[in-house]
C-alpha positions as a printed NumPy array, in Angstrom:
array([[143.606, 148.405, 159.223],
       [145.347, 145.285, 158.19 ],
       [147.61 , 145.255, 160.96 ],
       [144.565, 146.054, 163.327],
       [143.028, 142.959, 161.91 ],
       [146.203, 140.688, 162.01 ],
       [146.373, 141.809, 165.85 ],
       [143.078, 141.273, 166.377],
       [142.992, 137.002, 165.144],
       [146.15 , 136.576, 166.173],
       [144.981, 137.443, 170.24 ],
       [141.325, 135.654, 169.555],
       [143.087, 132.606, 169.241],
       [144.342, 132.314, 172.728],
       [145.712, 129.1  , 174.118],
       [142.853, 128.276, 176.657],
       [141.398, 124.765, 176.586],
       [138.282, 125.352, 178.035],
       [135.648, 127.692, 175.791],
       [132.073, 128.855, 176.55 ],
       [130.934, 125.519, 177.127],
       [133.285, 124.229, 178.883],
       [131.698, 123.869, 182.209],
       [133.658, 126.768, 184.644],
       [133.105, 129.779, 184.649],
       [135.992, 130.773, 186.291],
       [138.116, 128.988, 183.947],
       [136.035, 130.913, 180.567],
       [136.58 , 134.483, 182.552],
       [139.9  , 133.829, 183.115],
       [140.752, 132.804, 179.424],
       [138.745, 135.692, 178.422],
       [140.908, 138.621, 180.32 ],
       [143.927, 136.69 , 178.986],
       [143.159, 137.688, 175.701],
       [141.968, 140.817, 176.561],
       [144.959, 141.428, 178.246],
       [147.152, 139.913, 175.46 ],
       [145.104, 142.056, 172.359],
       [145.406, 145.242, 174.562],
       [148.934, 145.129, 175.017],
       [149.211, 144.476, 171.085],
       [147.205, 147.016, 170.119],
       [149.24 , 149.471, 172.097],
       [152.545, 148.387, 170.237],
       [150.513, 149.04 , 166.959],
       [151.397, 152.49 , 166.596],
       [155.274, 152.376, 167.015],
       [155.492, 149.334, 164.765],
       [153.012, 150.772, 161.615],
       [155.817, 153.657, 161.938],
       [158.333, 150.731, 161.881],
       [156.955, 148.986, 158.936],
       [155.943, 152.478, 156.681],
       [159.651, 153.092, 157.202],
       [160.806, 150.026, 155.58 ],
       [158.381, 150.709, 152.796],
       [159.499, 154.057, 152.387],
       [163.323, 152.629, 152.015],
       [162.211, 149.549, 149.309],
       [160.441, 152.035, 147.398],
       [162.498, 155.213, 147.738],
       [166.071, 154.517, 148.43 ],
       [167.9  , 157.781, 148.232],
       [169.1  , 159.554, 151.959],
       [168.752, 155.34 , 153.405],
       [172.72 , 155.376, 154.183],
       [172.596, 158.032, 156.419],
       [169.705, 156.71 , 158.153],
       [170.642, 153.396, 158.618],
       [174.223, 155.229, 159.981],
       [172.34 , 157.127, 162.114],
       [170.48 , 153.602, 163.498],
       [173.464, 151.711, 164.036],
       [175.086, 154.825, 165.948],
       [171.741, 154.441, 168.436],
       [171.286, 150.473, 168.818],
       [167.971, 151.292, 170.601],
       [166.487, 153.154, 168.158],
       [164.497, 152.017, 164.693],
       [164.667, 148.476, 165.926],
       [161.976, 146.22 , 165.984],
       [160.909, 144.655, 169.697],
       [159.67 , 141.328, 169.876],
       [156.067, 141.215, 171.108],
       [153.896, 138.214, 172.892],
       [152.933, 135.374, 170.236],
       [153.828, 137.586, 167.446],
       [156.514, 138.106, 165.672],
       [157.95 , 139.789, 162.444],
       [158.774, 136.071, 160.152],
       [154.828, 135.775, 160.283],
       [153.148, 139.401, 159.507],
       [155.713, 142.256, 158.711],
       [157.96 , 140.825, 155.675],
       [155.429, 139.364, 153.898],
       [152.894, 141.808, 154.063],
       [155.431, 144.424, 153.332],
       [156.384, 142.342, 149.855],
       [152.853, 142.895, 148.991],
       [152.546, 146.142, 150.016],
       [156.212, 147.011, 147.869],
       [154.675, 145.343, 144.487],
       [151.504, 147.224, 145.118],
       [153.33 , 150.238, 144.557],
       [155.574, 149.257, 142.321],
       [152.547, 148.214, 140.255],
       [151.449, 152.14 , 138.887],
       [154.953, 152.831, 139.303],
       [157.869, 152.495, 137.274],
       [160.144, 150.679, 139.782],
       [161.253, 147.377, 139.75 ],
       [162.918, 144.542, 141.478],
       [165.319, 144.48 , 138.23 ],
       [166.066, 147.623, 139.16 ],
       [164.215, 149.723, 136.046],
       [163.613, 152.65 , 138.668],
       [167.316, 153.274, 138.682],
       [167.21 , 154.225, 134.874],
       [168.486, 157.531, 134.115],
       [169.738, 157.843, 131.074],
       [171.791, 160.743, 131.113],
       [173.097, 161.493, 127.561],
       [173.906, 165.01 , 128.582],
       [176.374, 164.285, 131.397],
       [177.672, 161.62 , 129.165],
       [179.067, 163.631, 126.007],
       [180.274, 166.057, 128.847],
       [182.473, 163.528, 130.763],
       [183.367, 161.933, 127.264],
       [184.395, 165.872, 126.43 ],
       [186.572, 166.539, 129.797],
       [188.086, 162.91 , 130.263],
       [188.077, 161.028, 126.62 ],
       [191.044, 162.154, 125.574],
       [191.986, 162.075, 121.366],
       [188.957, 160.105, 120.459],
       [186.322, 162.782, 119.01 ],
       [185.264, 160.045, 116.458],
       [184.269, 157.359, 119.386],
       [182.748, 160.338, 121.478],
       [180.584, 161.741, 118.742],
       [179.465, 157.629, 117.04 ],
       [178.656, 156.897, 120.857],
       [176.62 , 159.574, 121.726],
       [175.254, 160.067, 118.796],
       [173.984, 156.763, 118.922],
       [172.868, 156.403, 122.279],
       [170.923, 159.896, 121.917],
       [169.056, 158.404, 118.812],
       [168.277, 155.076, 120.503],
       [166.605, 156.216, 123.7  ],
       [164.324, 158.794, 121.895],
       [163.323, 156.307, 119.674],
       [159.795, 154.909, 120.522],
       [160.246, 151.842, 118.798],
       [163.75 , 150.862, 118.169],
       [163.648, 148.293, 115.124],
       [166.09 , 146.28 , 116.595],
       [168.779, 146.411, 119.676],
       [171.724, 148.843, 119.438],
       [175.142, 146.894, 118.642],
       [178.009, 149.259, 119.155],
       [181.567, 147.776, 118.599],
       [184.647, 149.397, 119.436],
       [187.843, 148.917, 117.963],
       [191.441, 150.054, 118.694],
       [195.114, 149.472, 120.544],
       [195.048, 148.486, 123.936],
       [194.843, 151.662, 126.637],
       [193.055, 153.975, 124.051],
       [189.759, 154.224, 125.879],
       [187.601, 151.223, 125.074],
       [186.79 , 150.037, 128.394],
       [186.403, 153.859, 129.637],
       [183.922, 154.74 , 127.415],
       [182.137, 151.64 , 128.167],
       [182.446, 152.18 , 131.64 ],
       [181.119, 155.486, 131.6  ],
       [178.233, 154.594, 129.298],
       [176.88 , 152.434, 132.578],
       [177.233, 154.711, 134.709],
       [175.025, 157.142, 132.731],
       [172.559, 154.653, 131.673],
       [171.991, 153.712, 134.934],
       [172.358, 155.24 , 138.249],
       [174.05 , 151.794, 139.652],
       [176.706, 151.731, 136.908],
       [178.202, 148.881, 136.069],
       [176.96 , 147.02 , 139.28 ],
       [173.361, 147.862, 137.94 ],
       [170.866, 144.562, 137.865],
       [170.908, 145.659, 134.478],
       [173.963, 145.132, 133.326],
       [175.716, 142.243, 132.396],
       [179.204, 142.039, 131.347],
       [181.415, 139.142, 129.842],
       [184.865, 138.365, 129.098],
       [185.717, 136.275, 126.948],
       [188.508, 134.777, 128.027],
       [187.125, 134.844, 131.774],
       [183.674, 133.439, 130.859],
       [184.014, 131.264, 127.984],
       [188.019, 129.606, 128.181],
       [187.343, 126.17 , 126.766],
       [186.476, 125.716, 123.609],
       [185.587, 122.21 , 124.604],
       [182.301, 123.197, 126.199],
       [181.121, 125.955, 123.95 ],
       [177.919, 123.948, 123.62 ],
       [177.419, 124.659, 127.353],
       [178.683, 128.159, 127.392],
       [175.976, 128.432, 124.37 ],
       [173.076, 127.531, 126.814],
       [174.19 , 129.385, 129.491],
       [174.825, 132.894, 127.536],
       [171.785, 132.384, 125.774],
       [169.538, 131.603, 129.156],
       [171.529, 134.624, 131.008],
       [170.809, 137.463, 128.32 ],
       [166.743, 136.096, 128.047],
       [166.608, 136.347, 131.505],
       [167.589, 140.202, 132.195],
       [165.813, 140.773, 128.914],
       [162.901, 139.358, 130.129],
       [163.116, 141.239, 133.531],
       [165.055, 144.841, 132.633],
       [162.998, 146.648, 130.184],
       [166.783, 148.415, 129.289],
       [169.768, 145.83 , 129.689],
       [173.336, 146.576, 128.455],
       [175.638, 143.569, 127.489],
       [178.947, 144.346, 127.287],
       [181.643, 141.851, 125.864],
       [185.152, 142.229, 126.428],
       [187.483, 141.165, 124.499],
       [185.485, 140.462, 121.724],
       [187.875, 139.23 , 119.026],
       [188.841, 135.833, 121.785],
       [184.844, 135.162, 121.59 ],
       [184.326, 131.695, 119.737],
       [182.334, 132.548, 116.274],
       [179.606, 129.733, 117.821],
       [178.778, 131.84 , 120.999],
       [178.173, 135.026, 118.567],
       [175.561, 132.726, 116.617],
       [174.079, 131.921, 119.414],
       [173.344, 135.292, 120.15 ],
       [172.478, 136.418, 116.866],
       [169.015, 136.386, 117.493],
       [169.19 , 138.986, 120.211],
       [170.865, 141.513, 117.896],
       [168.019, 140.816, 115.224],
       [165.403, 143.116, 114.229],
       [162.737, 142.693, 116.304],
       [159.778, 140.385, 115.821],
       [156.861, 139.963, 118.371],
       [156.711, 135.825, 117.987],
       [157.667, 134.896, 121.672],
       [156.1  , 138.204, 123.151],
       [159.558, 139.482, 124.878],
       [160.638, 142.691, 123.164],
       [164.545, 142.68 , 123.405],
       [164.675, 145.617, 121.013],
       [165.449, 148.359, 124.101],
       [168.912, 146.135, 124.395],
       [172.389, 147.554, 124.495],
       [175.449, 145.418, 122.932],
       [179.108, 146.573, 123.619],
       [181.528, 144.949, 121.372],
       [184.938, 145.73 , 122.592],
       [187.476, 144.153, 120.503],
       [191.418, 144.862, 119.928],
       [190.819, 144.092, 116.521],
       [191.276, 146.707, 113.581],
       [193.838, 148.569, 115.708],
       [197.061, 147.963, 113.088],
       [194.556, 149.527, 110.364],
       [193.256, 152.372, 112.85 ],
       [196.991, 153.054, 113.529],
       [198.103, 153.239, 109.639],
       [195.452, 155.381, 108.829],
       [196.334, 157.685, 111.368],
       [199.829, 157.398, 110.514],
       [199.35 , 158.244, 106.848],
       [197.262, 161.178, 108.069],
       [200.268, 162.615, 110.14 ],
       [203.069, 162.353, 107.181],
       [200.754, 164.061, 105.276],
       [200.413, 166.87 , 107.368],
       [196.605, 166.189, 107.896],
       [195.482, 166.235, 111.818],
       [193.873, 163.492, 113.113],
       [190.877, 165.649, 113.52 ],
       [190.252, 166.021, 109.706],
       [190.032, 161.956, 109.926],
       [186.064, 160.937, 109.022],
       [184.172, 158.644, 110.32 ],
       [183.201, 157.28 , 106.69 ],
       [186.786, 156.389, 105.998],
       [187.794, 154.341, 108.936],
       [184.85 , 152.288, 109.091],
       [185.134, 151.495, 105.898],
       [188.67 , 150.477, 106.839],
       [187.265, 148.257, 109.443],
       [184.546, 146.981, 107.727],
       [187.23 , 145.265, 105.365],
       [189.828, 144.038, 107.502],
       [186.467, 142.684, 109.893],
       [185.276, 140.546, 106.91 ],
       [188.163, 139.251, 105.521],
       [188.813, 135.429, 106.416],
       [190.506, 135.072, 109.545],
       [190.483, 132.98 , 112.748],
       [188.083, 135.616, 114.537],
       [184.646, 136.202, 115.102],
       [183.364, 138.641, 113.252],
       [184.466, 137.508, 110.273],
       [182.802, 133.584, 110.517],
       [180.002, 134.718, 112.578],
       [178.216, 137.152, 109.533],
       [177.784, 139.516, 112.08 ],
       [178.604, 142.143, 109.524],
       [177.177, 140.923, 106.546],
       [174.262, 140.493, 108.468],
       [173.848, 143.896, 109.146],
       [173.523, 143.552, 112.736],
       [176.769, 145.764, 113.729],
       [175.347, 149.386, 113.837],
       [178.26 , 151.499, 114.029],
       [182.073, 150.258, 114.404],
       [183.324, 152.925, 116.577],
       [187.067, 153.572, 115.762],
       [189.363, 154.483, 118.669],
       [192.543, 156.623, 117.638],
       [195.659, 155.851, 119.104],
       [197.22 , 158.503, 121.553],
       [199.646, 160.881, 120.89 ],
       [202.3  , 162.439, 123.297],
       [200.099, 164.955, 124.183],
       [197.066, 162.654, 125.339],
       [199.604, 160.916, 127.505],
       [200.187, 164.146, 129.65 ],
       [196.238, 164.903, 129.867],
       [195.695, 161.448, 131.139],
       [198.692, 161.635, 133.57 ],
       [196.893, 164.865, 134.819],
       [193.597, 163.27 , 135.125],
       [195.755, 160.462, 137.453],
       [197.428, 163.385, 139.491],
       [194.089, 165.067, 140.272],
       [192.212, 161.264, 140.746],
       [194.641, 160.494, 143.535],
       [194.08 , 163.802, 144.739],
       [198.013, 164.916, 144.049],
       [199.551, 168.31 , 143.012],
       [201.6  , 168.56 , 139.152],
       [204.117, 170.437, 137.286],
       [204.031, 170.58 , 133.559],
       [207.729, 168.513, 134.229],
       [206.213, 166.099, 135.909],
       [203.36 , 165.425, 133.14 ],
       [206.143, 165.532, 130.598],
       [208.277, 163.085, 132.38 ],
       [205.193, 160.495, 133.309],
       [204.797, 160.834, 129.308],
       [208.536, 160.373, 128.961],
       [208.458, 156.891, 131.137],
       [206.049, 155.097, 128.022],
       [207.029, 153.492, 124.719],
       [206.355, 155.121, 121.64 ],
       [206.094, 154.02 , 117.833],
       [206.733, 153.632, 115.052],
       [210.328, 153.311, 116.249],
       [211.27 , 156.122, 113.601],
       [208.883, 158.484, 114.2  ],
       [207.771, 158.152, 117.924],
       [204.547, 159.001, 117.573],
       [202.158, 156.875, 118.927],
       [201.981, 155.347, 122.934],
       [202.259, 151.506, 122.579],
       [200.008, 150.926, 125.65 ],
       [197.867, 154.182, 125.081],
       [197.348, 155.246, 128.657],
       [196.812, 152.52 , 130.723],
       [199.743, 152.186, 132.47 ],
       [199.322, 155.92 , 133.323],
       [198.   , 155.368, 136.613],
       [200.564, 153.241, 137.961],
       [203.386, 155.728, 137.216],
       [202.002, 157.958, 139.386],
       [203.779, 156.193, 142.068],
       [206.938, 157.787, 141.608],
       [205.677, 160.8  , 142.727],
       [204.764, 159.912, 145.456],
       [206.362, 161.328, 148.554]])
């Protein structure tokens, strides 16, 4: 109907300069079949363009099997195009019409131009991927999902979740977080609702942390504002300067109603090298006492962490009050990999680049990376993420 009645004006107006009273008859009949003509020729196209524009609806509002269409479109040029029609044209009815008609139903649904929609949430397939591919961390698999699992089925969080992970280079940090996005959201990392900084990428000069401080603090109120679930993820958290942690303090707070935006469905990813030299001796003493690394609690190294975090130091943590503040829920240890781990995550490489493996060649892609301590051997220096890249020599 609202196209009918767009058509409709848009012929009565006609371009003829002489009207009912204009003194010729001629000239009124004439003006009048013109715009017969032209609203008969519109109102003919109405059909195959309301199947145009309820097919660009369709693909705002529900986006799944769109690629193949729009494959199948560009493979037939003539086809699912739109075709210019006399005095009217797409810039002045379709788009903005169709923006109307998009927040209408957006407006009893649950999408959204953030991109709230594409929320899944998917704690299930997370703690199974974390099971097949997180490889000698079953204390950061268990704190993460554990966490997560609580958060989302709780109706009214008290305050944002602030996970912080901790560990050697290569030992899973960025995986995990990784694979948190793309459970959370069905986008991943590129979801509108995610954010990610690193420090050293973002914030380099300490002689503009004032600006950094307004433009962190205006970036993370934004998406808060606009994704009803938005997970910040910080890289290389112990290079952040203690000042840009303050300034985000409040965001991490427990949640007050003052300024009417609830930030308490947040996500914070700390994920830090620091705490790895303690992660590593604890481990170590576990091994020369004949212990596994499985009978290592949770308790015990976060305590451990909690220590070494709050001790004076040039980092973060430690001048920021982050931890005495309470605002750290769970420091999420992350082992470092034995020999064995090595060869599952040169497996996982073999199979990613869609290559065959012997149990040699495992052993000898574990073979190719440093070990310590130097006495023992234990312990990959670079965990596994130079894994990949060894791969090549396999290569035929």
């Amino acid at each position: 109907c609202l196209l009918l009645l767009l058509l409709l004006a848009r012929g009565a107006g006609g371009t003829g300069s002489a009207g009912p009273w204009g003194g010729q008859r001629g000239t009124d009949e004439q003006w009048g079949r013109a715009r017969y003509e032209a609203v008969k020729k519109q109102l003919g196209a109405v059909g195959a363009v309301s199947r145009q524009y309820w097919q660009y609806l369709a693909y705002k509002v529900w986006q799944e099997g769109c690629e193949q269409k729009e494959k199948e479109e560009e493979s037939s040029p003539s086809q699912g195009k739109l075709l210019p029609f006399p005095g009217w044209g797409l810039p002045l009815v379709g788009q903005d019409y169709l923006e109307i008609l998009s927040a209408w139903y957006c407006s009893f649904s649950k999408c959204c131009e953030m991109g709230d929609c594409r929320i899944v949430n998917n704690i299930t397939g997370l703690e199974a991927e974390l099971s097949g591919q997180l490889h000698g961390q079953h204390l950061a698999k268990e704190a993460v999902v554990r966490s997560l699992r609580g958060f989302l089925q709780s109706p009214r969080p008290g305050k944002p979740l602030v996970l912080s992970f901790h560990g050697w280079s290569g030992t899973g940090k960025n995986f995990v977080a990784q694979m948190v996005a793309s459970h959370l959201y069905q986008d991943g990392l590129k979801s509108k609702c995610v954010r990610i900084f690193i420090a050293l990428f973002h914030f380099p000069h300490h002689t503009y942390m004032n600006s950094y401080k307004a433009q962190l603090k205006k970036q993370i109120s934004e998406i808060v504002q606009r994704c009803k679930q938005p997970l910040f993820i910080f890289d290389e958290a112990e290079k952040l300067h203690f000042s840009l942690l303050d300034a985000i303090k409040p965001f991490m707070a427990h949640y007050n109603n003052k300024d009417q935006v609830d930030y308490s469905r947040s996500i914070f990813l700390f994920l830090s090298n620091l705490g790895g030299n303690t992660i590593n001796e604890v481990a170590l003493d576990f091994w020369r006492a004949g212990q596994t690394r499985e009978e290592m609690s949770m308790e015990l190294l976060e305590q451990r962490l909690r220590q070494e975090l709050q001790e004076p130091a040039e980092n973060g943590y430690a001048r920021s009050h982050l931890l005495q503040e309470n605002l750290i829920d769970v420091l999420v240890p992350f082992l470092p990999l034995e020999h064995r781990h090595v060869k599952l995550c040169a497996r996982d490489a073999f199979l990613a680049q869609g290559l065959s493996y012997s149990e040699a060649a495992l052993q000898e892609v574990a073979n190719m990376m440093v070990f310590v301590p130097k006495e023992e051997k234990l312990f990959s220096a670079q965990g596994c993420k130079s894994v990949s890249q060894r791969i090549s020599y396999f290569l035929p």
